[in-house]
PADRENMI-293514 format. One record per residue: residue number from 1; residue in three letters; x, y, z of N, C-alpha, C in turn. Coordinates in steps of 0.02 Angstrom, whole numbers. Layout:
# residues N
+-----+---------+--------+--------+--------+--------+--------+--------+--------+--------+--------+
! num ! residuo !    n_X !    n_Y !    n_Z !   ca_X !   ca_Y !   ca_Z !    c_X !    c_Y !    c_Z !
+-----+---------+--------+--------+--------+--------+--------+--------+--------+--------+--------+
! NUM !     ALA !      X !      Y !      Z !      X !      Y !      Z !      X !      Y !      Z !
...
+-----+---------+--------+--------+--------+--------+--------+--------+--------+--------+--------+
# end
This chain:
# residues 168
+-----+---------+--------+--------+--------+--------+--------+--------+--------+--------+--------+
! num ! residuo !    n_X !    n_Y !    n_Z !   ca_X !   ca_Y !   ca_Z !    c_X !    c_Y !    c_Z !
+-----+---------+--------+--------+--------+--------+--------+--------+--------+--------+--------+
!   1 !     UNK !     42 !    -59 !      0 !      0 !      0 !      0 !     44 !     62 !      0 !
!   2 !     UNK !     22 !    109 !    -49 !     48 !    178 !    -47 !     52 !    240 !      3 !
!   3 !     UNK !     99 !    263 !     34 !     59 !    348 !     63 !     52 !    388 !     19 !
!   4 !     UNK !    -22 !    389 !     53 !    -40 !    464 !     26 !    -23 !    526 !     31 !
!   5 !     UNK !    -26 !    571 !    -17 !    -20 !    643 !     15 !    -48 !    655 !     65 !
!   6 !     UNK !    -99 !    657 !     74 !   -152 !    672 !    137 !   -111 !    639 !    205 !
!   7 !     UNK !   -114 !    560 !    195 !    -80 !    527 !    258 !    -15 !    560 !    286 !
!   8 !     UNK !     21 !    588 !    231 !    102 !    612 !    247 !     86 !    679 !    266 !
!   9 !     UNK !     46 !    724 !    270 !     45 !    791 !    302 !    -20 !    800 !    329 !
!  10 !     UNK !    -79 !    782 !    347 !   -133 !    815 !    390 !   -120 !    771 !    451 !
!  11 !     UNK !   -116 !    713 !    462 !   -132 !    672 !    527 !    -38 !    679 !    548 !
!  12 !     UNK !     -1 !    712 !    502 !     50 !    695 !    549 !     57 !    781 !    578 !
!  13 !     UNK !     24 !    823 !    549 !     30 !    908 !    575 !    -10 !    893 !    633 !
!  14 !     UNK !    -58 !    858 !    631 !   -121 !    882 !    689 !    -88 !    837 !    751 !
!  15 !     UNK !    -61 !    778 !    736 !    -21 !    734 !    794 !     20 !    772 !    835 !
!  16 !     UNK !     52 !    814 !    794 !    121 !    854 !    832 !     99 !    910 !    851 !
!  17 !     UNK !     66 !    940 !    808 !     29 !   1020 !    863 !    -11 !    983 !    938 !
!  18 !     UNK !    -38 !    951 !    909 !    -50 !    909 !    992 !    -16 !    879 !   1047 !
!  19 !     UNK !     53 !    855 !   1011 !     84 !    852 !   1064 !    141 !    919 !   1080 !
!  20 !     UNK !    132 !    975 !   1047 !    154 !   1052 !   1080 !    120 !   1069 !   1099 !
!  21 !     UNK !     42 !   1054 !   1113 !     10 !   1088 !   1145 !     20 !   1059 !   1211 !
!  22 !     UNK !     30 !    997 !   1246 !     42 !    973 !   1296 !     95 !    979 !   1315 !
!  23 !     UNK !    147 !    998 !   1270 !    234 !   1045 !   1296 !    212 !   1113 !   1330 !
!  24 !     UNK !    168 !   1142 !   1301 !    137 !   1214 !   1307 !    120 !   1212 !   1389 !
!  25 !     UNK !     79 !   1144 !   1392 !     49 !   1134 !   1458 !    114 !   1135 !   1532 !
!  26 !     UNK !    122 !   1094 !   1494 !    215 !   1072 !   1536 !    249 !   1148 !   1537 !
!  27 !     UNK !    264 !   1199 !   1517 !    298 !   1243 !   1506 !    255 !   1295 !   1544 !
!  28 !     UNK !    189 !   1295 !   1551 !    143 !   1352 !   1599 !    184 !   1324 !   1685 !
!  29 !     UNK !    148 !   1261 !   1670 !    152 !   1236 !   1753 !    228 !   1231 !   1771 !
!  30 !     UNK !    285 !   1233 !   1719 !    376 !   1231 !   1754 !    357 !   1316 !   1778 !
!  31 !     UNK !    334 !   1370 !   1724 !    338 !   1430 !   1760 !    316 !   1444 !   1813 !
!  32 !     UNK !    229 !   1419 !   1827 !    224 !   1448 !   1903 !    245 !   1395 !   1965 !
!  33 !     UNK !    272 !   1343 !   1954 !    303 !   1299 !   1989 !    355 !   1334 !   2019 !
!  34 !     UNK !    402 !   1369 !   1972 !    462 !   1384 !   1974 !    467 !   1461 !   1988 !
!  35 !     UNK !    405 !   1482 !   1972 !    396 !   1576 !   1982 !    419 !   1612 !   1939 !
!  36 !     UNK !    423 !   1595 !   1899 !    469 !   1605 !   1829 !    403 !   1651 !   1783 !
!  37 !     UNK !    411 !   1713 !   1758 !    362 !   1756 !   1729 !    355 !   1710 !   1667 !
!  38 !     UNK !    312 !   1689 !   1643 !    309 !   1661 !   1582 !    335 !   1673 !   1509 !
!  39 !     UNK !    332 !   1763 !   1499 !    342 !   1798 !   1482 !    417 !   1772 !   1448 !
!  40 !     UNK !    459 !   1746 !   1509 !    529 !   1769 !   1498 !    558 !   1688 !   1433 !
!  41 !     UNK !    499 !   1647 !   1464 !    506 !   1586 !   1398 !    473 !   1591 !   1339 !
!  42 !     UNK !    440 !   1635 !   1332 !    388 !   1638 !   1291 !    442 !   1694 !   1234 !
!  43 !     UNK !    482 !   1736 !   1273 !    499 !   1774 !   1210 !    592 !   1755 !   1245 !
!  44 !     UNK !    622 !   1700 !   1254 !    688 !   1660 !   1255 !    695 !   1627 !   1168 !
!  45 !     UNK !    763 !   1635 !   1188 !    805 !   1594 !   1112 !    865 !   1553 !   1127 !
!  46 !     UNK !    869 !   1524 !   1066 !    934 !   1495 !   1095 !   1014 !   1511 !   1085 !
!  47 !     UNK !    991 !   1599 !   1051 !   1048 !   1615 !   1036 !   1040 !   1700 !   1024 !
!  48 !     UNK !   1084 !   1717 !   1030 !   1043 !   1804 !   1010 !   1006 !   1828 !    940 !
!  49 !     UNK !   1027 !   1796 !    884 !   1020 !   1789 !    820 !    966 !   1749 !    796 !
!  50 !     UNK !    937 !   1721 !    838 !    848 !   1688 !    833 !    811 !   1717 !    868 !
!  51 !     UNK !    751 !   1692 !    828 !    698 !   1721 !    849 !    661 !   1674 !    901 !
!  52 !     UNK !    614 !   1724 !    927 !    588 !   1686 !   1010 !    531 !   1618 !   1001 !
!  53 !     UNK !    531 !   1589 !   1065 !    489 !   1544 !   1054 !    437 !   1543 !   1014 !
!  54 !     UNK !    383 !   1613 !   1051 !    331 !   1625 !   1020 !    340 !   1615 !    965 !
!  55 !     UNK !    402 !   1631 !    931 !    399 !   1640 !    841 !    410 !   1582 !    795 !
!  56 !     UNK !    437 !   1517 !    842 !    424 !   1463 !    836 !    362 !   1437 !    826 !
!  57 !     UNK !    325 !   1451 !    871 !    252 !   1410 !    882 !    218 !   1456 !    827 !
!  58 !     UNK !    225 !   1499 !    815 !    196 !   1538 !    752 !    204 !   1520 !    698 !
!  59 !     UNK !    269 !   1504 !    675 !    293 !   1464 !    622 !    274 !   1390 !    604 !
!  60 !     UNK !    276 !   1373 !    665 !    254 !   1284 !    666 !    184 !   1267 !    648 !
!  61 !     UNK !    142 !   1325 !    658 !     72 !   1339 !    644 !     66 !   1362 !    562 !
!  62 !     UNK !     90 !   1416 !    548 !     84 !   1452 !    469 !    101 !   1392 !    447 !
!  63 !     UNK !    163 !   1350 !    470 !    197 !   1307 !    401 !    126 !   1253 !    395 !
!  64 !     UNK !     89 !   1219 !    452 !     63 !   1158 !    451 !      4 !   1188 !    389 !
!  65 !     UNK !    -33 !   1256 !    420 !    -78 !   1274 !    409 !    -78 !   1301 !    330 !
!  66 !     UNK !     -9 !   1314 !    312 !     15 !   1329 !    235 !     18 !   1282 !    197 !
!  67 !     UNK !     53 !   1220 !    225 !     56 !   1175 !    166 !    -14 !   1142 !    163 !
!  68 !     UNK !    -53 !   1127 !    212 !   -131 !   1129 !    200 !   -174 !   1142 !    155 !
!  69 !     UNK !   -146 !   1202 !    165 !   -189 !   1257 !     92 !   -164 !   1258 !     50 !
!  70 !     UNK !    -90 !   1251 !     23 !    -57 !   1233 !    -35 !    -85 !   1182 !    -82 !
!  71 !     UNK !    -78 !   1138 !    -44 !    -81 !   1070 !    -66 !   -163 !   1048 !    -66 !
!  72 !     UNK !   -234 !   1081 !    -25 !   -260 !   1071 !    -60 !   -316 !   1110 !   -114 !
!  73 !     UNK !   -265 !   1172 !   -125 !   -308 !   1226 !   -138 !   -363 !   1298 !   -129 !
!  74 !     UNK !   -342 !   1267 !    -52 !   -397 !   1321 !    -16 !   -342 !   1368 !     10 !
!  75 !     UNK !   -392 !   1430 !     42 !   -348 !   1495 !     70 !   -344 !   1472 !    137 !
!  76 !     UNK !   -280 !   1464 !    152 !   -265 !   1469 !    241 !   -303 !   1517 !    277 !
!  77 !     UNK !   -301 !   1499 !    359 !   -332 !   1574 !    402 !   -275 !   1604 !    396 !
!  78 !     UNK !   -272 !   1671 !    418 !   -230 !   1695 !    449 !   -226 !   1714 !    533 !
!  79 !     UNK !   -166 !   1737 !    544 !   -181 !   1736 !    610 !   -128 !   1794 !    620 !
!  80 !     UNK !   -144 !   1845 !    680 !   -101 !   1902 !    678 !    -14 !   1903 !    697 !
!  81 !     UNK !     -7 !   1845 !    734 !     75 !   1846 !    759 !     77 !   1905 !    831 !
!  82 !     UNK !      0 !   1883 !    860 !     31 !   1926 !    926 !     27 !   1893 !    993 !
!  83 !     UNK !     35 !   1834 !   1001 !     21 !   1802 !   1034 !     81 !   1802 !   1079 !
!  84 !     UNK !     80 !   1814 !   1144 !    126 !   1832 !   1210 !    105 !   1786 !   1268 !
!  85 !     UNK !     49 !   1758 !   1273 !     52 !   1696 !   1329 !     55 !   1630 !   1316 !
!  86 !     UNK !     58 !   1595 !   1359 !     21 !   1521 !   1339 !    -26 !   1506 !   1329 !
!  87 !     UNK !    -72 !   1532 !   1354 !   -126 !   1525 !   1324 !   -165 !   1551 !   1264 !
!  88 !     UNK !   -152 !   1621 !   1248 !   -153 !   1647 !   1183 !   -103 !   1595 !   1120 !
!  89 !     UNK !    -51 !   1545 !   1136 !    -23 !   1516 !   1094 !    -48 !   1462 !   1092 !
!  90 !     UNK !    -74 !   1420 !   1146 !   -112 !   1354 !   1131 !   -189 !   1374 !   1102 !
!  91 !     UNK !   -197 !   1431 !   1119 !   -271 !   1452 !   1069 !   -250 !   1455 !    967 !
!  92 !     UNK !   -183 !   1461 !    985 !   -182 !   1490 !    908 !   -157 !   1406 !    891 !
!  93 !     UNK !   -139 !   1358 !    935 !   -139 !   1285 !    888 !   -194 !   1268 !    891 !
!  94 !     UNK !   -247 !   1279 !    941 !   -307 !   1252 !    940 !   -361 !   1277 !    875 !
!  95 !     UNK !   -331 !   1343 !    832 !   -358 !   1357 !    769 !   -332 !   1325 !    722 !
!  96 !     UNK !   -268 !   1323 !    751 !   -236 !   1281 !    684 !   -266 !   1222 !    668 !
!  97 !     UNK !   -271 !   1167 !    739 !   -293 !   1113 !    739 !   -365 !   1117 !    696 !
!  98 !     UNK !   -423 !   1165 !    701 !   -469 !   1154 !    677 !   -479 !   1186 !    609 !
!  99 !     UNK !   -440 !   1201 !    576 !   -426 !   1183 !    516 !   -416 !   1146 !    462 !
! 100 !     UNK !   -359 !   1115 !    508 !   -329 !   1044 !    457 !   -395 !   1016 !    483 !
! 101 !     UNK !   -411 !    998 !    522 !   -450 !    953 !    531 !   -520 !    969 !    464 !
! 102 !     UNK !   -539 !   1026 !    441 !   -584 !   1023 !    374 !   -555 !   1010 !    331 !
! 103 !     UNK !   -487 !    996 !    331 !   -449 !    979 !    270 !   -461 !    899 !    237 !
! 104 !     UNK !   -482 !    889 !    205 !   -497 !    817 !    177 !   -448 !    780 !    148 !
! 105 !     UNK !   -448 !    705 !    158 !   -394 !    682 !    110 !   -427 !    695 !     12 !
! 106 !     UNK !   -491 !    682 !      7 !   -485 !    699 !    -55 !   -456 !    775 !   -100 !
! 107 !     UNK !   -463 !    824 !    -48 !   -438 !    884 !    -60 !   -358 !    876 !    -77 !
! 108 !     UNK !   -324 !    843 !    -30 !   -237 !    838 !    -45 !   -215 !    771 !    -86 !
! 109 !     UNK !   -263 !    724 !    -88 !   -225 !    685 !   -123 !   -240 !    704 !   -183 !
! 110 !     UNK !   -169 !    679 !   -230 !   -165 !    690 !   -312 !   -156 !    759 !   -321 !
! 111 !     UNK !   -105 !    789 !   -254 !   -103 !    860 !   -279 !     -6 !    839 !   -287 !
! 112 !     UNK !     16 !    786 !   -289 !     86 !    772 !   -304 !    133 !    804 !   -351 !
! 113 !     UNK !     84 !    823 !   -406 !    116 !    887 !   -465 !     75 !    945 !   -470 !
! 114 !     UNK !     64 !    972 !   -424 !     21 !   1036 !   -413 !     96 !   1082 !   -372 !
! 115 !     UNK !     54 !   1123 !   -448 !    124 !   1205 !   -436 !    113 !   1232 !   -361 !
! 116 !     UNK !    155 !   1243 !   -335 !    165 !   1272 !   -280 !    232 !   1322 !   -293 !
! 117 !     UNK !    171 !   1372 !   -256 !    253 !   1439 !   -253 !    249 !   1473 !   -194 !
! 118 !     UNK !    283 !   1491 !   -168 !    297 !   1516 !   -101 !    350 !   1590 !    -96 !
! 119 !     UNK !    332 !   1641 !    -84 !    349 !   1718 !    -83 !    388 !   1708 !    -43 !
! 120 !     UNK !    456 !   1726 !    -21 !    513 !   1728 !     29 !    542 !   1792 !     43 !
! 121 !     UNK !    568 !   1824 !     77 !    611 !   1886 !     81 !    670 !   1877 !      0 !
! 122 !     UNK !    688 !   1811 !      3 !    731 !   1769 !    -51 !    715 !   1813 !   -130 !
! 123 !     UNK !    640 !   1779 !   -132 !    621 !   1790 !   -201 !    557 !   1722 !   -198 !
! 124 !     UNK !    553 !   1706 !   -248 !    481 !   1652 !   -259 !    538 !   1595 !   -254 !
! 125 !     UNK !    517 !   1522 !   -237 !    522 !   1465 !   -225 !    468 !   1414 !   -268 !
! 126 !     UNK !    495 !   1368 !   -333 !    438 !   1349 !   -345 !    447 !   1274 !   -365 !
! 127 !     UNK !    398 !   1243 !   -315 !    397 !   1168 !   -325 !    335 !   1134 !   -339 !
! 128 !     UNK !    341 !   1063 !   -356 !    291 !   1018 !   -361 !    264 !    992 !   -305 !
! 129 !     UNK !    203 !    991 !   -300 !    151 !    970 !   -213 !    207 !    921 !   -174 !
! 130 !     UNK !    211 !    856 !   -209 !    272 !    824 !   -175 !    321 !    839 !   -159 !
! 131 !     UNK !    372 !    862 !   -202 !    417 !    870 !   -167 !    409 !    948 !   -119 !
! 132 !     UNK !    373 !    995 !   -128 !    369 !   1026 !    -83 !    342 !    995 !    -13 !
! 133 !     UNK !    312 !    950 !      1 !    281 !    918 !     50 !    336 !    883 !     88 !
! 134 !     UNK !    374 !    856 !     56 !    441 !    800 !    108 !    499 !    853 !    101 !
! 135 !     UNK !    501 !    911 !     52 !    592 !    929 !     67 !    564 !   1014 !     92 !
! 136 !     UNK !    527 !   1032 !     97 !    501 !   1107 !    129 !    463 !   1099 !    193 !
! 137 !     UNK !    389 !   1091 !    161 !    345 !   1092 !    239 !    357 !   1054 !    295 !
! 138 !     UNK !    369 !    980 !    262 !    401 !    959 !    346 !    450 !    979 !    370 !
! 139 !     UNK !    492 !    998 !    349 !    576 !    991 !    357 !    568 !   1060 !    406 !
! 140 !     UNK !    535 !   1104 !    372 !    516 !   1166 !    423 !    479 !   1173 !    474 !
! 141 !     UNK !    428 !   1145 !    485 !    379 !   1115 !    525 !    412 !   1096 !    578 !
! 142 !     UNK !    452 !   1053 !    551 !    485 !   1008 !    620 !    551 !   1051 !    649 !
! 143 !     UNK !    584 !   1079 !    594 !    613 !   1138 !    627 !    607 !   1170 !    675 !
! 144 !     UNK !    553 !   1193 !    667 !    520 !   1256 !    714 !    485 !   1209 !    777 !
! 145 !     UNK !    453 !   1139 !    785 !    441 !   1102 !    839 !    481 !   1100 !    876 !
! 146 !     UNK !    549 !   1076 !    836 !    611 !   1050 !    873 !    652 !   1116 !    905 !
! 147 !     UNK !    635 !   1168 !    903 !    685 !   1248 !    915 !    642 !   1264 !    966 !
! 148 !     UNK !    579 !   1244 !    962 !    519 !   1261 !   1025 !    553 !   1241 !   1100 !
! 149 !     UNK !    546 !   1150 !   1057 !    562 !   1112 !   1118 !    628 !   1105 !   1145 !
! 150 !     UNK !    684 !   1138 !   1108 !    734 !   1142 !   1141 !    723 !   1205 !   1181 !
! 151 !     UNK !    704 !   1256 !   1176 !    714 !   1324 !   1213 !    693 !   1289 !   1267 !
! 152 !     UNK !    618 !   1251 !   1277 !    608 !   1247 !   1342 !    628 !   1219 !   1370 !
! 153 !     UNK !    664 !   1138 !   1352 !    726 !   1105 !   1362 !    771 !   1152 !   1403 !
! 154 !     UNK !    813 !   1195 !   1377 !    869 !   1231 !   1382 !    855 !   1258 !   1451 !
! 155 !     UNK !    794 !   1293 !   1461 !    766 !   1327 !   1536 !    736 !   1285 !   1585 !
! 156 !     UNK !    756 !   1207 !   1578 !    735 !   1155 !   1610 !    661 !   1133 !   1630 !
! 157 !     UNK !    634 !   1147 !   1566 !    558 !   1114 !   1568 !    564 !   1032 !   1569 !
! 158 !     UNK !    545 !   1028 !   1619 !    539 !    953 !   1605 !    491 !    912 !   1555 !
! 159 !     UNK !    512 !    910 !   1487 !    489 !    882 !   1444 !    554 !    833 !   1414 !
! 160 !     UNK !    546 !    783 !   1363 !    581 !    718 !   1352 !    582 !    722 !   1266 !
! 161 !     UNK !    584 !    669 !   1250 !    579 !    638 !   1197 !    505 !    612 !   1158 !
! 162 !     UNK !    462 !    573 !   1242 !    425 !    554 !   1222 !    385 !    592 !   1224 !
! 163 !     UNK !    375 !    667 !   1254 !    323 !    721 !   1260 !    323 !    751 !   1187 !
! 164 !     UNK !    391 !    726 !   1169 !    413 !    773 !   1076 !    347 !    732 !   1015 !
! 165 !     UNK !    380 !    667 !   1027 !    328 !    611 !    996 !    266 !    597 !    989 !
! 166 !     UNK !    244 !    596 !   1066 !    209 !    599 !   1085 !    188 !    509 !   1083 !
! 167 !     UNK !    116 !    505 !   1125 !    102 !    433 !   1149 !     57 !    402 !   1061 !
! 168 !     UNK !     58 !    332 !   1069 !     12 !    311 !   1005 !    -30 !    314 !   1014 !
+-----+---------+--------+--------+--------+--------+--------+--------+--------+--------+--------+
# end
């Protein structure tokens, strides 16, 4: 049996915003555990030259919620990029989440040679549904998961491997 387009990007975006939303959870309760303004993880990096968590979880959202609409033709939401708590950020996966979720597999599958172009500071970027799907959207997606979960890592949230994964 084949994967589908659909199988390779909606159930695996909505799996992982779900399990950042339960990092999200983990990351409220290390702050007031710890007395820690939330604030100060919410806009932390892991270097001076990146951008803050928040802008992670923003990204991890546009990308899921972009290649969505790429791939199956419809207009993404938008969403403003002002989100400063935890809870204003697990609200903005919880839109994300209900999005993909109207996203159909008949909508994405057989979009494998469907033009995709993407506007950059760069210039335009322009690929085929597939390969934009395995060498762009995930690759960035998970980027921006994995830069999340290290910041909070880094400020000793107790989160793991398997909180990254998440349970089956």
């Amino acid at each position: 049996m084949s994967l589908s387009m659909y199988q390779a990007s909606i159930p695996v975006f909505i799996r992982m915003l779900g399990n950042l939303s339960k990092i999200l959870d983990k990351a409220a309760a290390h702050a007031e555990a710890k007395k820690i303004d939330p604030a100060v993880l919410i806009r932390d990096r892991l270097a001076p030259d990146m951008l803050p968590f928040s802008f992670q979880i923003q990204t991890a959202t546009d990308s899921a919620k972009g290649c969505a609409a790429r791939l199956s033709g419809i207009e993404a939401p938008s969403f403003a990029d002002t989100e400063s708590t935890f809870p204003e950020l697990k609200e903005r996966i919880e839109k994300t989440l209900a999005f993909l979720k109207t996203v159909t597999a008949a909508q994405i599958d057989g979009s494998e040679e469907r033009s995709v172009t993407l506007k950059t500071r760069a210039g335009e970027l322009h690929f085929k549904g597939q390969e934009y799907l395995l060498h762009f959207a995930l690759p960035n997606f998970y980027f921006h998961l994995s830069t999340a979960y290290a910041i909070l890592r880094h400020n000793g949230v107790d989160v793991g491997k398997a909180d990254f994964l998440g349970g089956r």
